[in-house]
C-alpha positions as CSV (number, residue, x, y, z in Angstrom):
1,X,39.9,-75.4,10.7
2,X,39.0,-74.1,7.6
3,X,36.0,-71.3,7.6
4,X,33.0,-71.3,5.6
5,X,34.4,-68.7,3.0
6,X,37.4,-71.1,2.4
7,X,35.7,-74.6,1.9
8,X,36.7,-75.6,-1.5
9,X,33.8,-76.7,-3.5
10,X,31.2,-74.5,-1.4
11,X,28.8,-71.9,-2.9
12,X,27.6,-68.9,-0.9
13,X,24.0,-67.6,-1.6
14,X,23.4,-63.9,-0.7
15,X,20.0,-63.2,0.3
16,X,18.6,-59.9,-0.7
17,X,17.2,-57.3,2.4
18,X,13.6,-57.5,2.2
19,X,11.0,-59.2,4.9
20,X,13.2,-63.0,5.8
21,X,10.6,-65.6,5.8
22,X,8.8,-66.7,9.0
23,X,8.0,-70.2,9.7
24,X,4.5,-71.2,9.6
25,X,2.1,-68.8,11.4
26,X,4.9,-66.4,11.9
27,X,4.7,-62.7,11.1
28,X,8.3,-62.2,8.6
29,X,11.1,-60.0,9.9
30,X,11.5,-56.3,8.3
31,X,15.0,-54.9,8.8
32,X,15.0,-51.6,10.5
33,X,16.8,-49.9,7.7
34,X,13.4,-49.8,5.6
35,X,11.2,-48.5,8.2
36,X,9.7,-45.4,7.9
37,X,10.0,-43.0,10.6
38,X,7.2,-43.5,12.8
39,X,7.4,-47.8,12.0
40,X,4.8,-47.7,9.5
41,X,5.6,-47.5,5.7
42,X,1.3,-46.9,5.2
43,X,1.2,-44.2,7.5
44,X,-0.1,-40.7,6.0
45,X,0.0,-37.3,7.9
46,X,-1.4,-34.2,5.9
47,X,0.9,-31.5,5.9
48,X,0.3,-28.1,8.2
49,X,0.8,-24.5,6.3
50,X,2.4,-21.2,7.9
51,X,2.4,-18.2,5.5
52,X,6.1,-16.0,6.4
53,X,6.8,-12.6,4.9
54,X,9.7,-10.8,5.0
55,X,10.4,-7.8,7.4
56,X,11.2,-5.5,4.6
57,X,8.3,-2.4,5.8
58,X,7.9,-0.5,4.8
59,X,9.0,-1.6,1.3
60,X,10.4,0.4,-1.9
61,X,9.7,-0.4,-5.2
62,X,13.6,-1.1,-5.6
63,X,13.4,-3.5,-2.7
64,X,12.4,-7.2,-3.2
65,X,9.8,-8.8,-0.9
66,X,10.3,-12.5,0.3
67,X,6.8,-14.4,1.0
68,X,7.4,-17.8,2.1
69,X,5.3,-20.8,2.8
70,X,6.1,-24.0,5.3
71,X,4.7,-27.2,5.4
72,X,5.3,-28.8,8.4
73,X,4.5,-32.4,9.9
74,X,4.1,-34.1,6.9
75,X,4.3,-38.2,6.0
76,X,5.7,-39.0,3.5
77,X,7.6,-37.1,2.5
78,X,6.9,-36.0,-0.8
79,X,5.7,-32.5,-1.8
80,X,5.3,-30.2,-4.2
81,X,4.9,-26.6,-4.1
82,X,2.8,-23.8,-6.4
83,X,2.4,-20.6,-6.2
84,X,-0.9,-18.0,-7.6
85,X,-1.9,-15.1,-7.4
86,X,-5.4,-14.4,-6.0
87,X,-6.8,-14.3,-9.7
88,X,-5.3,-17.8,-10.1
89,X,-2.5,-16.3,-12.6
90,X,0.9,-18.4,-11.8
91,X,3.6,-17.0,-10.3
92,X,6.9,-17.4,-12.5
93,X,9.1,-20.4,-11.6
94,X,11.7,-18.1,-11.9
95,X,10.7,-16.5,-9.3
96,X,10.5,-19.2,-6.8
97,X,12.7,-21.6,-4.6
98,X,11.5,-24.7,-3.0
99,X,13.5,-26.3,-0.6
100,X,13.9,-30.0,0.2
101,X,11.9,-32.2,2.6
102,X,13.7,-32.6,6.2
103,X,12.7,-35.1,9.0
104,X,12.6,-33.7,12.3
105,X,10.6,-35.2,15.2
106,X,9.6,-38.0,13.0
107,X,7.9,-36.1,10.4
108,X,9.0,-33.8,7.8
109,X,8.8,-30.4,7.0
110,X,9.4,-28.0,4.0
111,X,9.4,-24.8,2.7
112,X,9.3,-22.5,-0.8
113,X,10.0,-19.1,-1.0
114,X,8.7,-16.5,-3.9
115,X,10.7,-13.5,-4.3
116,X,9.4,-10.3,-6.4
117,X,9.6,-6.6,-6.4
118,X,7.8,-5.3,-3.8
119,X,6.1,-3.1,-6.6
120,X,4.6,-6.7,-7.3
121,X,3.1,-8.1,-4.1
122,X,-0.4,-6.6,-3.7
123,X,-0.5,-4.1,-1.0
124,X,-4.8,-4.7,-0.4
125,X,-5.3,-6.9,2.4
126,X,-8.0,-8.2,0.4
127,X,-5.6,-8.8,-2.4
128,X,-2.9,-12.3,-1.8
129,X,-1.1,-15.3,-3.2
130,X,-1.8,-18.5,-2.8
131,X,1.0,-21.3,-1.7
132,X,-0.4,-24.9,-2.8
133,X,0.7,-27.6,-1.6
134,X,0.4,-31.2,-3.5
135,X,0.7,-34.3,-1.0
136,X,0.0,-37.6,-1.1
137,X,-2.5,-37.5,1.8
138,X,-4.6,-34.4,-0.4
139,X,-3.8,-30.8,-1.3
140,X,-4.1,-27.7,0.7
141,X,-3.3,-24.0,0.1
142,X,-3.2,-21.0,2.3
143,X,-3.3,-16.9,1.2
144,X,-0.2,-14.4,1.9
145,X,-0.3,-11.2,1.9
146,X,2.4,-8.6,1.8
147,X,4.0,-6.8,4.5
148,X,2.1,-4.1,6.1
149,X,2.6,-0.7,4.3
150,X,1.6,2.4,6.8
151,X,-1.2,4.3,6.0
152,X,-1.1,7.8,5.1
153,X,-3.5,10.3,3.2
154,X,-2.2,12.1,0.2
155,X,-1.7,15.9,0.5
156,X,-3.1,17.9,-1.9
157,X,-2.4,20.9,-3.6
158,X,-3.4,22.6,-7.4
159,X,-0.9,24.8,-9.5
160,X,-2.7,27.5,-11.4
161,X,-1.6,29.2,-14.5
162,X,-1.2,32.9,-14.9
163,X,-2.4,35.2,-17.1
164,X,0.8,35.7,-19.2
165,X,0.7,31.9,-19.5
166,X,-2.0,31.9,-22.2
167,X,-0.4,34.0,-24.3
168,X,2.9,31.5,-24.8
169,X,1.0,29.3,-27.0
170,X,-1.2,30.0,-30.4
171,X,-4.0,28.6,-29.0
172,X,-4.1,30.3,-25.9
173,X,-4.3,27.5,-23.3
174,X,-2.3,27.0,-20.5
175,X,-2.6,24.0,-17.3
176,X,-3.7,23.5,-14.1
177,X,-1.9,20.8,-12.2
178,X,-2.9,19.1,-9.4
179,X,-0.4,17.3,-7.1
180,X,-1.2,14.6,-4.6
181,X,1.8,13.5,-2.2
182,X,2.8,11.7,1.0
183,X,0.5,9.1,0.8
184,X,0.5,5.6,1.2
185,X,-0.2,2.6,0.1
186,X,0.5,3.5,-3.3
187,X,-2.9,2.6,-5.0
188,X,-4.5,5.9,-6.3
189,X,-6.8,7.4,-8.5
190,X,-7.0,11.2,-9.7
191,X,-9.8,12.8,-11.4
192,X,-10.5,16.7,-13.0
193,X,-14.1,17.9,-12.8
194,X,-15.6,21.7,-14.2
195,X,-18.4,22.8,-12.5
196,X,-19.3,19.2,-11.0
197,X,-18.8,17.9,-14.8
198,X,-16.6,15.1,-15.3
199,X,-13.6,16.3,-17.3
200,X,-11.4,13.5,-19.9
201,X,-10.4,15.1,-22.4
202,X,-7.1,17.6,-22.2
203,X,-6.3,15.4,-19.0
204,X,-2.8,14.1,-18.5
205,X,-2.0,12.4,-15.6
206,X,1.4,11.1,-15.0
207,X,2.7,8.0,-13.1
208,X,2.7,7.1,-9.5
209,X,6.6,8.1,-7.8
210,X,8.0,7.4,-4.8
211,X,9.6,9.7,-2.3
212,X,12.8,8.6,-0.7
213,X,11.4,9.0,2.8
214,X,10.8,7.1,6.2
215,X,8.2,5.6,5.8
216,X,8.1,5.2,1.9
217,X,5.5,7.7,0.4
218,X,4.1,8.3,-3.2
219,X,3.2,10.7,-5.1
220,X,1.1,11.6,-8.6
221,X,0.6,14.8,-10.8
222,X,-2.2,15.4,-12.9
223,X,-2.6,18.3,-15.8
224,X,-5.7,19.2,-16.9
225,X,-5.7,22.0,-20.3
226,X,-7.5,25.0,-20.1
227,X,-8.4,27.7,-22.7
228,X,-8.5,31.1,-21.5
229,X,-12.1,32.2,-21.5
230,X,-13.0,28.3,-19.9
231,X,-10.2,29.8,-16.9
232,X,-11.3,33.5,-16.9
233,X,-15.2,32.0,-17.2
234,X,-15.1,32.1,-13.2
235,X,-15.9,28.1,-13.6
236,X,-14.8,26.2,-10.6
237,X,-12.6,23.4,-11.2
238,X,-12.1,20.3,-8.9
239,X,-9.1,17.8,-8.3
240,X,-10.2,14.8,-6.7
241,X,-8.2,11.9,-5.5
242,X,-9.6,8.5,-4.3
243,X,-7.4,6.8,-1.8
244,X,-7.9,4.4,0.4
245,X,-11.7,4.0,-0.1
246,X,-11.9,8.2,0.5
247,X,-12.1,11.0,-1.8
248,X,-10.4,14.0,-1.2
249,X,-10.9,17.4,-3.4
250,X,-9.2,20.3,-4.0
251,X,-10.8,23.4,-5.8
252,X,-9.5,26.6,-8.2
253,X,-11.2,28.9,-10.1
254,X,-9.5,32.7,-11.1
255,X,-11.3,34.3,-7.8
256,X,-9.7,32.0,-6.0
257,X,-5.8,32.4,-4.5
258,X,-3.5,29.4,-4.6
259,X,-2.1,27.8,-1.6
260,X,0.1,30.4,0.1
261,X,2.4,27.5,1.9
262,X,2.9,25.8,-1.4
263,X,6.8,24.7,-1.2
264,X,8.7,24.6,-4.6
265,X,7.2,21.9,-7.0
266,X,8.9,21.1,-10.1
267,X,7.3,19.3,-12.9
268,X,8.4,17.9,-16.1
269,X,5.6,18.1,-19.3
270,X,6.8,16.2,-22.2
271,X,6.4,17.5,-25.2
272,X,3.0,17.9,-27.4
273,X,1.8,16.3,-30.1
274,X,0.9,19.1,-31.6
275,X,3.7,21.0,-30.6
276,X,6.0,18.6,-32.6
277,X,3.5,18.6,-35.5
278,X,4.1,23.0,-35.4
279,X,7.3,23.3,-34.8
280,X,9.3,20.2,-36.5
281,X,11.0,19.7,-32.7
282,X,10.6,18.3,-29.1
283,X,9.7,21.3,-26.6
284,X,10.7,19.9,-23.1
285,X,9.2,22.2,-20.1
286,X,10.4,22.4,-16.8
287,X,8.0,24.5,-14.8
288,X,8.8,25.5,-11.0
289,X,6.4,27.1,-8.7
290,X,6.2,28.4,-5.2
291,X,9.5,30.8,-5.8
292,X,10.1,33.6,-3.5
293,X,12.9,35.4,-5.1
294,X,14.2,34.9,-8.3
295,X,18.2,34.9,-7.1
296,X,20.1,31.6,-7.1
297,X,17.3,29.8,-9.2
298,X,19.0,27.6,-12.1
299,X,17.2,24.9,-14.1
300,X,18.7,22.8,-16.6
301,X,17.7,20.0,-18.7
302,X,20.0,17.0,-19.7
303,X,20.3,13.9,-21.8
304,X,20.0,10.3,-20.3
305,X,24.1,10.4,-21.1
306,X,24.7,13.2,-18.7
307,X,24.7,15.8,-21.7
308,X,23.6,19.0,-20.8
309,X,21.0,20.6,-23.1
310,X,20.9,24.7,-23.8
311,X,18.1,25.8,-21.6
312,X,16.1,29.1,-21.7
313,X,14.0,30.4,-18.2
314,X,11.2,32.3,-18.7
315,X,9.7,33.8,-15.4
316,X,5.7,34.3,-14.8
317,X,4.0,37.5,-13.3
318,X,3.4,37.1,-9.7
319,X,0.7,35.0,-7.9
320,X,-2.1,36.1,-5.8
321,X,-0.4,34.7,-3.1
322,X,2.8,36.6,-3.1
323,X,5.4,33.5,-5.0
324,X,5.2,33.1,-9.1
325,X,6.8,30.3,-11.5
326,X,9.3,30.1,-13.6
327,X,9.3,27.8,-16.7
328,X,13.2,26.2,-18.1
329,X,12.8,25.5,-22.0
330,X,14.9,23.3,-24.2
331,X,14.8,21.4,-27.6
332,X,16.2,18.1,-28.9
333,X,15.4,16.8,-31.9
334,X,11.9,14.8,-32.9
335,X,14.3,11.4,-33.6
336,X,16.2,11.5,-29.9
337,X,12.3,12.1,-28.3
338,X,11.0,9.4,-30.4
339,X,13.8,7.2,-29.5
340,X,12.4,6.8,-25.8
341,X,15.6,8.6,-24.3
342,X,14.7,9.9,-20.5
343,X,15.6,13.9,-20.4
344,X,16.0,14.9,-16.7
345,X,15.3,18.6,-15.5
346,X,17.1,19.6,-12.4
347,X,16.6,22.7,-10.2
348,X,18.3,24.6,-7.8
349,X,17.9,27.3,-5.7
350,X,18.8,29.2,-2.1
351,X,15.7,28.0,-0.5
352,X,15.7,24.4,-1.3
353,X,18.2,22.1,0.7
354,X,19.1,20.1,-2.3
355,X,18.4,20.1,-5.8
356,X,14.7,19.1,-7.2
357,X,14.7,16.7,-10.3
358,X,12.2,15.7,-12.7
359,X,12.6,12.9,-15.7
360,X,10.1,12.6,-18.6
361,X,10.7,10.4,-21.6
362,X,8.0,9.5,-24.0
363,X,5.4,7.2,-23.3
C-alpha cells in the first residue's frame, strides 16, 4: 500500500500552528507551545522590588559597593531597569548590569546591579538611589541606601606655633592647625573662629583621608594663619567640627598649654603663593609635632618617581607641655609644582612603630 507521502499526483498542505478552527459553536484549539505560563497570554502581574547591598562594612574608599535591585513575580516578562540618585541625576550605564528575566514558579523574576566606589554611595540614611522599574502592568521604584558605616566622633586636637616660628618668615606669621581624626561616617565640616568671630580668610583646610583601620576612620586638618601680635594678643581661638549633626570645639590661645598626650602628627603644607612669588621656587614643609627626643628622628621628602629630594630639619624651642616640633624643608622647582606632581614626606623615628607619611601636590 502506498502511504500518503508517496501518492503520485497528491499535494500536501501544511497548516501553520496557530488556534485550528472549531466547528460551529466551538471554542478553537490553542497548542500548548504558545501558552503563557500561568494559561493566559492577557494575564498581567506587577512586579515586587527588594533593595540588596553588598556586605562590604565597613567600606574603603578603594573598595567598590554593590547595590542591587530584584523584581520578582512579574507577568510578562518584560522589564526594564533605571537607576537615580535621590536628586534624580542618572546613574551611568556603565556602571550598571541588568540581568535577564527568569521564569520560576510561573512568574518571572529579575535583577540589576549598580556598582561604584564606595566613596560614591551616600553614607546619610536620608540620602539613596532609586531602582525603577518599567513594566507593562505600570512602573514602580524603591530607595537603597548604602551599607551601614559605624559611627564614631572625631577626636580633636590643635597644634600651636612657637615663638621662634614667627620669626622664619618676613611677615612674621606662623599656623595653628587643628586635626580632627577617627571619626566616621566621613561627612565633615571644620571651622576657625577668634574670639567667637568667624574666621575665612588665612584658612586652609585640607581634604578628608582615611585611616587604614578596623573599622575605616577619617580624618581632616585645618590651618588657620596667625600674625604674631593676633597670637601674643591673648585672643582665644576656636576649632570647631560639625559631625554628625554635633559640634565639637577645641580652644588655644598663648596662656593656654597644648595637649600633653598629643602622639606624633605629621603634616604636609604645600607651598605659598606668596612664597613662590619671593623666592622664584616651591618651599615644601613637613612639620612634625609631639617629639620627645630629638634621636632617631629622620624626615625626608620625595618625588612621585621615588626620587629623594635634599631635605633640611629645623627643630622648634620646646612646648609648654614638655614635647616641641621639628619642621623638614625642601625645594623643587616652580615648573615640577605646577606640573601637579604629588611630593610625599615621610618620617621616622624610635617612638613611632612605623613610618608616618604625608603627600601634598597642588591643588
Amino acid at each position: 500500500r502506498l502511504g500518503w507521502q508517496d501518492c503520485p499526483g497528491r499535494q500536501v498542505h501544511v497548516e501553520p500552528p496557530g488556534p485550528r478552527p472549531a466547528g460551529p459553536g466551538k471554542t478553537p484549539l490553542t497548542p500548548l507551545s504558545l501558552l503563557s505560563p500561568l494559561g493566559s497570554s492577557e494575564r498581567q502581574s506587577a512586579p515586587s522590588l527588594f533593595p540588596l547591598v553588598s556586605c562590604v562594612s565597613p567600606p574603603s574608599d578603594e573598595s567598590l559597593v554593590a547595590l542591587g535591585c530584584l523584581a520578582r513575580d512579574f507577568l510578562p516578562s518584560s522589564v526594564t531597569f533605571s537607576w537615580n540618585y535621590k536628586n534624580s541625576s542618572k546613574v551611568s550605564s556603565q556602571n550598571i548590569q541588568d540581568f535577564p528575566s527568569v521564569l520560576r514558579g510561573g512568574k518571572y523574576l529579575a535583577s540589576s546591579r549598580v556598582l561604584l566606589p564606595s566613596v560614591s554611595i551616600p553614607q546619610d540614611p536620608e540620602a539613596f538611589l532609586v531602582c525603577e522599574v518599567q513594566h507593562p502592568s505600570g512602573t514602580k521604584s524603591v530607595s537603597i541606601s548604602g551599607p551601614v558605616v559605624e559611627e564614631q566622633p572625631p577626636v580633636l586636637n590643635i597644634f600651636v606655633p612657637t615663638r621662634e616660628s614667627f620669626s622664619s618668615t618676613p611677615q612674621r606669621t606662623s599656623k595653628l592647625i587643628c586635626q580632627a581624626s577617627d571619626f566616621s561616617p566621613k561627612q565633615i565640616s571644620m571651622a576657625w573662629f577668634r574670639d567667637g568671630k568667624r574666621v575665612v580668610s588665612g584658612v586652609s583646610t585640607g581634604p578628608v583621608e582615611t585611616l587604614q583601620s578596623s573599622p575605616v576612620t577619617y580624618r581632616l586638618h585645618s590651618m588657620l594663619t596667625v600674625t604674631e601680635s593676633e597670637w601674643l594678643s591673648q585672643s582665644v581661638f576656636t576649632c570647631q567640627v560639625e559631625h554628625k549633626g554635633l559640634n565639637y570645639e577645641k580652644n588655644a590661645s598663648s596662656l593656654c598649654t597644648s595637649n600633653p598626650n598629643s602622639p606624633i602628627t605629621v603634616f604636609a603644607i604645600a607651598p605659598s603663593f606668596a612664597g613662590i612669588f619671593l623666592t622664584k621656587s616651591a618651599k615644601l614643609s613637613c612639620l612634625v609635632t609631639g617629639l620627645v627626643t630629638r634621636e632617631s628622628l629622620n624626615i625626608s621628602w620625595t618625588r612621585q618617581d621615588g626620587e629623594v629630594l635634599k631635605t633640611s630639619i629645623v627643630f622648634s624651642e620646646i612646648y609648654a607641655n614638655g614635647t616641641f616640633g621639628a619642621r623638614g624643608e625642601a625645594s623643587v622647582c616652580v615648573e615640577d609644582w605646577e606640573s601637579g606632581d604629588r611630593f610625599t614626606c615621610t618620617v621616622t623615628h624610635t617612638d613611632l612603630p612605623s613610618p608616618l607619611k604625608q603627600s601634598v601636590s597642588k591643588p
